[in-house]
N, C-alpha and C positions, 0 to 999 in steps of 0.2 A: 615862773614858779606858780604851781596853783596849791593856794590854797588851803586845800580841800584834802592834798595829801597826806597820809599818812607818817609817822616819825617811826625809826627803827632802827634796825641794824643791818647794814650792805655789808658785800664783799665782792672784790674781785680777783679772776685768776690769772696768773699768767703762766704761761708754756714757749718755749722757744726752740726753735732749731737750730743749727750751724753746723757749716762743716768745717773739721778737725783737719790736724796738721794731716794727714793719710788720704782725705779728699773722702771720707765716710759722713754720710749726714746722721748727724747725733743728735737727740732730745734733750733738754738742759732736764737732770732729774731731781732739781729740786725744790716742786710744787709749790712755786710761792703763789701765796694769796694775801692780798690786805683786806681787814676789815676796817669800816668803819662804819661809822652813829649818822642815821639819815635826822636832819633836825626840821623841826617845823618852819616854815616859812614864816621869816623875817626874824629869827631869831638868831643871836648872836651865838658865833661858838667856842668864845673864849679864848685861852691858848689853845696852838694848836701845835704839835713836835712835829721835826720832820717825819716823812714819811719814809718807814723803813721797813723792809720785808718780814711778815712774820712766820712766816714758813719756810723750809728751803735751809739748808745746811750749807752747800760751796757755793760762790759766786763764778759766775762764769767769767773764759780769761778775759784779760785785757787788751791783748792785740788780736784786730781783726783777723781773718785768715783767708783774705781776697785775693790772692793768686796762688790759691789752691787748686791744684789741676784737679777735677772731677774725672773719673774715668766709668762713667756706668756699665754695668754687665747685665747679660738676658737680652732679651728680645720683645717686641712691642706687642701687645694683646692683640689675635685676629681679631676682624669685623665680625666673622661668620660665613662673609661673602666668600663666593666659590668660580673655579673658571668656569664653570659650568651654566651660570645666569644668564651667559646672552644665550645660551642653544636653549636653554627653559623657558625665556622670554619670546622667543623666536617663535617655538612650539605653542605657547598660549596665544600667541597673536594666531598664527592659522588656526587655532583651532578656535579660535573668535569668529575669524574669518568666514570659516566652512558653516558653523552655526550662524550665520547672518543669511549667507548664499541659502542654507536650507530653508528659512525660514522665510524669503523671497520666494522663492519657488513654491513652496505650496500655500500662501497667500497668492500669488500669480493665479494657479489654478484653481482656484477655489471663486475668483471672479468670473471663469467662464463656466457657461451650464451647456453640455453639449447637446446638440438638435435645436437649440432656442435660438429665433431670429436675431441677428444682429440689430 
């Protein structure tokens, strides 16, 4: 604990998912949050009640719903990637290629000076 903190008012939220007897995944809707009193260190804090939801209308059910068959629908988002990357790949590498060989080549000639003794 330091200290030096401040004293105030927290909250926290909760959200949850599950899926339903249909195998649909559902959001619990309803928004619980608890607050509570941040106290100064080393201070006592009296009674305390249990802790119970203060937001939030239905409780979700009671029995798990663990062999619930999922059946997703759709299809997985492309990469982007195309069949076509290895013949573009291919194409960049010679044309790397040909720009190297040229650039050899007239550095090559540009070392000799013609009519000048070896």
């Amino acid at each position: 604990m330091d200290k030096k903190a401040p004293t105030g008012l927290g909250f926290a939220i909760s959200i949850g998912m599950y899926a339903d007897d249909k195998g649909n995944c559902v959001y619990s809707g309803d928004d619980s949050y608890y607050e509570f009193d941040i106290l100064k260190a080393g201070s006592t804090p009296g009674d305390v009640d249990d802790s119970k939801p203060q937001g939030g209308s239905k409780p979700l059910p009671n029995k798990p719903s663990g062999n619930t068959q999922i059946d997703p629908q759709g299809h997985l988002a492309e990469t982007g990637s195309s069949s076509m990357l290895p013949t573009i790949a291919l194409a960049g590498g010679a044309a790397v290629a040909v720009g190297a060989g040229a650039v050899f080549v007239v550095r090559r000639r540009k070392g000799t000076v013609p009519g000048a003794a070896a």
